[in-house]
N, C-alpha and C positions, 0 to 999 in steps of 0.2 A: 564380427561374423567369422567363423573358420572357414575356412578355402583345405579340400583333403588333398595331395599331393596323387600322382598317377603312382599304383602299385606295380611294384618291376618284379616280383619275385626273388629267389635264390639266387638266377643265372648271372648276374653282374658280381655279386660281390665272390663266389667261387672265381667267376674270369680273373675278377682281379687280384683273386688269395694265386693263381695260377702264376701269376704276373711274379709272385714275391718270392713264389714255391722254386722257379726255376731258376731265380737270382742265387738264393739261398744254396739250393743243390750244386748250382756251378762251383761255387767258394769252398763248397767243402770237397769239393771232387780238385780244384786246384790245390789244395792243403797235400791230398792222395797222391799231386802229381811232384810233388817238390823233389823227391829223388833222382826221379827221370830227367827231370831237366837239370839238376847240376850235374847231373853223371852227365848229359850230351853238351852243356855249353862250358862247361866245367867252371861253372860260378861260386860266388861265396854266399857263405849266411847269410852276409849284408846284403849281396844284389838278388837274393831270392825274396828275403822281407819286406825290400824295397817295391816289390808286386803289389802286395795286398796296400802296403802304405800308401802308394800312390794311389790307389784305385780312392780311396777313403779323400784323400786332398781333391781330385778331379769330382770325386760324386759331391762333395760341399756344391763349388760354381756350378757341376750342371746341375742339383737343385734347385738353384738360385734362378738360373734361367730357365726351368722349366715351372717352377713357380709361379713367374711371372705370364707364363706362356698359359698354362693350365687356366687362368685367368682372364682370359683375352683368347681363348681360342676354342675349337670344338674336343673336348677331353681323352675325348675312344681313340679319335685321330691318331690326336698327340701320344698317347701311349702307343697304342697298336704302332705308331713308327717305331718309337724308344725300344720296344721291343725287336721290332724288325730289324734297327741296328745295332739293336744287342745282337742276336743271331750273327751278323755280318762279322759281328768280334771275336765269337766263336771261332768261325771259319777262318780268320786271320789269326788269332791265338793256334789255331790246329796245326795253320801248315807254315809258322814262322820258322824260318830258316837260320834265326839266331836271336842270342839273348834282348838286343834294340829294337826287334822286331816283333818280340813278344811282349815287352813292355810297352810298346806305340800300339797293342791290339789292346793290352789291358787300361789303358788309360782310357782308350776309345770305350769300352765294354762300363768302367769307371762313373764316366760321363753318363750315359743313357741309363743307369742303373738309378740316379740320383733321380726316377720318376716318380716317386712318393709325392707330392703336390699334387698330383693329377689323379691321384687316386683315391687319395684321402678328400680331394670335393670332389670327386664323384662320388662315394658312398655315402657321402653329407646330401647329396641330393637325388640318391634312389633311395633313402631310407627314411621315414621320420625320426622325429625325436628320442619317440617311446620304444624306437627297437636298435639306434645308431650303435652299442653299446656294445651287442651279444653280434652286431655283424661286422663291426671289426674286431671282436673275438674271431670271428672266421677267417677275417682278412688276415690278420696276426699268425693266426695258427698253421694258413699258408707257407710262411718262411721255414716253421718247425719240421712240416710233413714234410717239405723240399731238402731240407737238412737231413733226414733221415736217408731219406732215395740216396741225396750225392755219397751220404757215408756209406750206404749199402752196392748198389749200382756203379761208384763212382770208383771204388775200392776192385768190384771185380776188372771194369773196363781198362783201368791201367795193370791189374795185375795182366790181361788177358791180351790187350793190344798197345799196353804199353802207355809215355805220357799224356801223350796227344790226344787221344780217347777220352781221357778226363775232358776234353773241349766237343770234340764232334758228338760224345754222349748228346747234347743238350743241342744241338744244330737242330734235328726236327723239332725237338720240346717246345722251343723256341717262335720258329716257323708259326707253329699252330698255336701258339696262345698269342701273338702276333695277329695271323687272321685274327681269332675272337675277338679277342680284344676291338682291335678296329670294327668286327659285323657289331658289337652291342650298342641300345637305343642310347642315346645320349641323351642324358634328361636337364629339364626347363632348370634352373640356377634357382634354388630356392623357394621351390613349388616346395620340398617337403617342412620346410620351415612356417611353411601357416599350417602346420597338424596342431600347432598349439594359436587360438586368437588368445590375444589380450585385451584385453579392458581394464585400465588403469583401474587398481585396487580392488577388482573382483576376482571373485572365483575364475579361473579359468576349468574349461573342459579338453580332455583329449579327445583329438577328431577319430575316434574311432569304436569302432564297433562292439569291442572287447574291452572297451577303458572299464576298469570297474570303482575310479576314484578320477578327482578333480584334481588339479594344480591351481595354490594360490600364490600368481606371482606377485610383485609387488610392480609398482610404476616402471616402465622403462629408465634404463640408466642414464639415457642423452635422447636428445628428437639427433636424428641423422641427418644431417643434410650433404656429403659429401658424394660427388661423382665418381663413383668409380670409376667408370671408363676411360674419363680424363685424367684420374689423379696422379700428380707428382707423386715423385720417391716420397722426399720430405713429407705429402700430407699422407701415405701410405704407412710410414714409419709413425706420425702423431696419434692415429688413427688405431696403431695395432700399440700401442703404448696407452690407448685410452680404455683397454679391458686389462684390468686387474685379473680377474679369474684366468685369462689365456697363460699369464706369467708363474702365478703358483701353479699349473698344472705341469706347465713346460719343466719347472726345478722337479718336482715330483718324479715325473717320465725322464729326465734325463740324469737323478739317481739311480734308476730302477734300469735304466740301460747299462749305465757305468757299472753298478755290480754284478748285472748279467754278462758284462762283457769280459770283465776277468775273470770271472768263476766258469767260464766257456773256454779262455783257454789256458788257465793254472788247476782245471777240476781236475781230470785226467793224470797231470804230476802231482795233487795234494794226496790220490789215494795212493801213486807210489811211494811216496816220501813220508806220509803220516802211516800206512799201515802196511808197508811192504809187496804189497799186490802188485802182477804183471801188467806188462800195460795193455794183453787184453781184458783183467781181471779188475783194471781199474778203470775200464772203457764201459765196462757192463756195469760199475756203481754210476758212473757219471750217468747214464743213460736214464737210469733211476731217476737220478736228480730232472733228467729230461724231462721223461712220464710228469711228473709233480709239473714241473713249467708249463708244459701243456695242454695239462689240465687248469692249474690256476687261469689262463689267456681265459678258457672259455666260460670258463666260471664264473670270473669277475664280470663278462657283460650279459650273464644269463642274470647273474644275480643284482645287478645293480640295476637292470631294464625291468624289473620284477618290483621292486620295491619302486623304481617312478610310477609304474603302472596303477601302485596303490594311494600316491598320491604326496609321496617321501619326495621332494622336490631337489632336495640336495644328495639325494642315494647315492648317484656317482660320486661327489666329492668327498661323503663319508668311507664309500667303500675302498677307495684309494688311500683316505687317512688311515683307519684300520689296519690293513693288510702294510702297509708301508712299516707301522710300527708295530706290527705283531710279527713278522719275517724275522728280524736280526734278533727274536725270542725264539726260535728255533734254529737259526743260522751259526748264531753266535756257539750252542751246546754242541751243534754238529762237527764244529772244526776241532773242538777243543774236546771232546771225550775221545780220551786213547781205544775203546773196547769198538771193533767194527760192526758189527752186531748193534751194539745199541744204539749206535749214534747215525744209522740208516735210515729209521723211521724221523729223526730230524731234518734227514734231508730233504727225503722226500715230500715233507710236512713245508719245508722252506721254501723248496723249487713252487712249490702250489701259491704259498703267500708272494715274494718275491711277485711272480707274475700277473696275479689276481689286479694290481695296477693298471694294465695296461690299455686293456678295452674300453674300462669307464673314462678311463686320463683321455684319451683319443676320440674318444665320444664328445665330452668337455671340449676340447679343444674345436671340435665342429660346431658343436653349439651356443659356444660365444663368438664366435666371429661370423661375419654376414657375409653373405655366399659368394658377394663380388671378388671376395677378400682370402679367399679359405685356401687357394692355393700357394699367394704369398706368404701365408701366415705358417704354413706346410713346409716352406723351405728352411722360414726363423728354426724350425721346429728340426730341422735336417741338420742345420748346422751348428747347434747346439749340441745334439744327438753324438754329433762327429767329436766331440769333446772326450766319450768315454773310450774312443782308442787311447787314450792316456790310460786307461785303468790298470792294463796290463804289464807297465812300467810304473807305474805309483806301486803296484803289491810288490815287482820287483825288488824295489829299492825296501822295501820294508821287510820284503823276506830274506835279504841278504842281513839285516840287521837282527830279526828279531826270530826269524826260522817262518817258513810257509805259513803253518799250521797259527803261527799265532799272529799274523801278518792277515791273514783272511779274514781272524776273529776280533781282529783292533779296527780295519774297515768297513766291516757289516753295519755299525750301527750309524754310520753316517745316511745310511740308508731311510733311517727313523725321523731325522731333519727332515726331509722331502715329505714327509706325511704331517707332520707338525706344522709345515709353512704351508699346507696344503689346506689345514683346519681354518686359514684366514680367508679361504673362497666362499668360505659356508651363509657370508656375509656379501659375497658381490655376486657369485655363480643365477641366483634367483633373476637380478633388475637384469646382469648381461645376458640373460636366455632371453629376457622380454623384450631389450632392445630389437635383437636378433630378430623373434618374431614381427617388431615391429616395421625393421627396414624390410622385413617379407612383403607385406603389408604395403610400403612406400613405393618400394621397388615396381610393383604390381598395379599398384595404386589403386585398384580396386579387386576385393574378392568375386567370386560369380552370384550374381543375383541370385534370390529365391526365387520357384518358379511362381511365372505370373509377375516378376517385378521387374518396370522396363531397367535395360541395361542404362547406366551412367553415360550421360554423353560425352564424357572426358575420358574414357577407359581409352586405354590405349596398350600395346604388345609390351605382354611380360620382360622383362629384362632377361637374355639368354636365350629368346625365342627364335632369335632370328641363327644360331647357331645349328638348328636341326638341320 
């Protein structure tokens, strides 16, 4: 019997694309401010890097414990603080009085930044299955559009009022998606996850009104019997060790990070050094390469939510294969053709593949793990993630050896791995969706009657209900 989940609309997953938009903008508005502040504390390369660095070591542990927390507590809360003391970091990055004082605001800022658990099960449980895809294409795309503001906004406030602006810019930003965030409804743990019933070796139906195709899963992958509420590390760790699909998706997304992550900040020096351009003349190709990223985010979960809806049951895992290894076929020609002109529409063409990943991978990732679990499973996913600040130093070293331009174009296809180890989901992705559905199912323990059928004398409060 399908159980439809409560429909929440746009307003939550905007709140919390908000949430990633003003993270986003801050970082790149600290990048605008790095002059200002060695001109006043008169620091070195080393102790201005050491900023961003730390922030990257501290957001690992606070994912970890907001992970855990996301899991075990009311979700809006817990963000709407994280945010509220982000803001406070703000205010303490503005008006620190020296170099230890700005590094003790950014680690603080560091920490509560690491609240991705809490947002990634939230939008596992305002959204069903058949749309989770294309709406964190929106949550994603958040970080992009806040990327844009800090370089736009972030660039006048320090030209205008100096370094410090780069921080107090984002003090109200802050404030207020802080409120929202804490007024939105906080939804039941796994209401959206019976949009799909199971019935062992049938047809499945989408619970919804516009399905215009069936999904045939196959048997659940395990019967569940594990307590969330109670459970050990150890059986939390067996437990997320026991979905195959969660692991090749995580390799996938955390190639697709790592060459995002260098080509974000070696783009900018690959146009001055491969084709002589200014570096505002090489800020406006990079930007290019932007556009294409941008578009890929929401592409991949418009397109991959489109073909489940037909009844393609593996869409997302295909679509993340595909685009993983059709990218380093356009990435690859873009580094290495000397003519600027021609090698622009590769890019462009790249930045789009490249990111077409990342919606459906994040989709997947909600969809094989059961709702108790989704924010733990969010931080594995964080601290992984933290791995491709290495990226930028791996092209280093390669570009001292072998030059930029062919340093870019020897790493790209590693890129192509993550979609080829991604082809082996296409074989668990199906039973671990079912599971899924079916600890919906357990959790709940019973769906709502048909009308006219007495309710189950054993029913009892959904799991998560008691968090309202």
């Amino acid at each position: 019997m399908s159980r439809r989940g409560v429909t929440y609309g746009l307003l939550p997953v905007v709140a919390l694309a908000a949430t990633v938009a003003v993270e986003a903008g801050e970082r790149q508005s600290l990048a605008q401010a790095v002059d200002g502040i060695q001109s006043e504390f008169g620091i070195s390369d080393t102790a201005i890097g050491a900023l961003p660095a730390a922030m990257i070591v501290i957001g690992v542990l606070g994912s970890l414990v907001i992970g855990v927390l996301a899991d075990r507590s009311r979700r809006t809360r817990l963000l709407g603080g994280a945010m509220a003391a982000w803001t406070v970091g703000m205010v303490a990055s503005a008006v620190a009085p020296g170099y230890g004082a700005l590094l003790a605001a950014r680690l603080a800022v560091g920490a509560v930044e690491g609240n991705g658990p809490a947002a990634v099960s939230l939008l596992g449980d305002y959204y069903p299955v058949r749309r989770r895809a294309r709406m964190f294409g929106l949550y994603q795309s958040g970080a992009l559009l806040g990327t844009m503001v800090g370089l736009l906004a972030g660039g006048v406030a320090v030209s205008v009022g100096g370094w410090r602006w780069a921080f107090w810019l984002w003090v109200p930003l802050g404030a207020v998606v802080a409120l929202w965030v804490w007024r939105v409804e906080e939804p039941i743990r796994g209401d959206q996850d019976g949009d799909l019933s199971v019935t062992s070796g049938e047809a499945v139906g989408l619970a919804s009104v516009d399905a215009a195709a069936t999904l045939a899963l196959p048997p659940a992958s395990r019967v569940g019997t594990l307590d969330y509420r109670g459970a050990s590390l150890p059986q939390v760790v067996r437990e997320l060790l026991r979905i195959p699909t969660m692991w090749f998706a995580l390799v996938a997304l955390t190639l697709s990070q790592f060459l995002l992550v260098g080509l974000q900040f070696w783009g900018v020096e690959f146009f001055k050094r491969a084709h002589g351009l200014s570096a505002t003349g090489a800020a406006g190709f990079t930007a290019l390469f932007g556009l294409g990223a941008a578009a890929g985010v929401l592409l991949g979960g418009f397109v991959s939510d489109r073909f489940l809806e037909r009844g393609v049951v593996n869409a997302r895992i295909q679509v993340v294969a595909l685009a993983s290894l059709a990218a380093p076929l356009a990435l690859v020609p873009a580094f290495l053709i000397p003519e600027i002109w021609l090698t622009t529409p590769f890019f462009v063409i790249g930045g789009l593949l490249l990111t077409v990943p990342i919606a459906p991978g994040e989709a997947v990732l909600n969809d094989v793990v059961a709702a108790p679990l989704r924010g733990r499973a969010a931080s594995v996913r964080g601290v992984l993630r933290s791995t491709a600040a290495l990226s930028p130093v791996l092209i280093g070293v390669l570009s001292d050896a072998i030059g930029l331009r062919r340093a870019l174009a020897a790493i790209t296809p590693v890129y192509a791995v993550g979609g080829l180890l991604v082809l082996l989901a296409t074989r668990t992705y199906p039973s671990d969706l079912a599971f899924v559905t079916a600890e919906a199912e357990r959790l709940h323990l019973r769906a709502p009657a048909p009308a006219g059928d007495p309710a189950p004398p054993d029913a009892t409060v959904r799991y998560g209900e008691d968090e309202r």
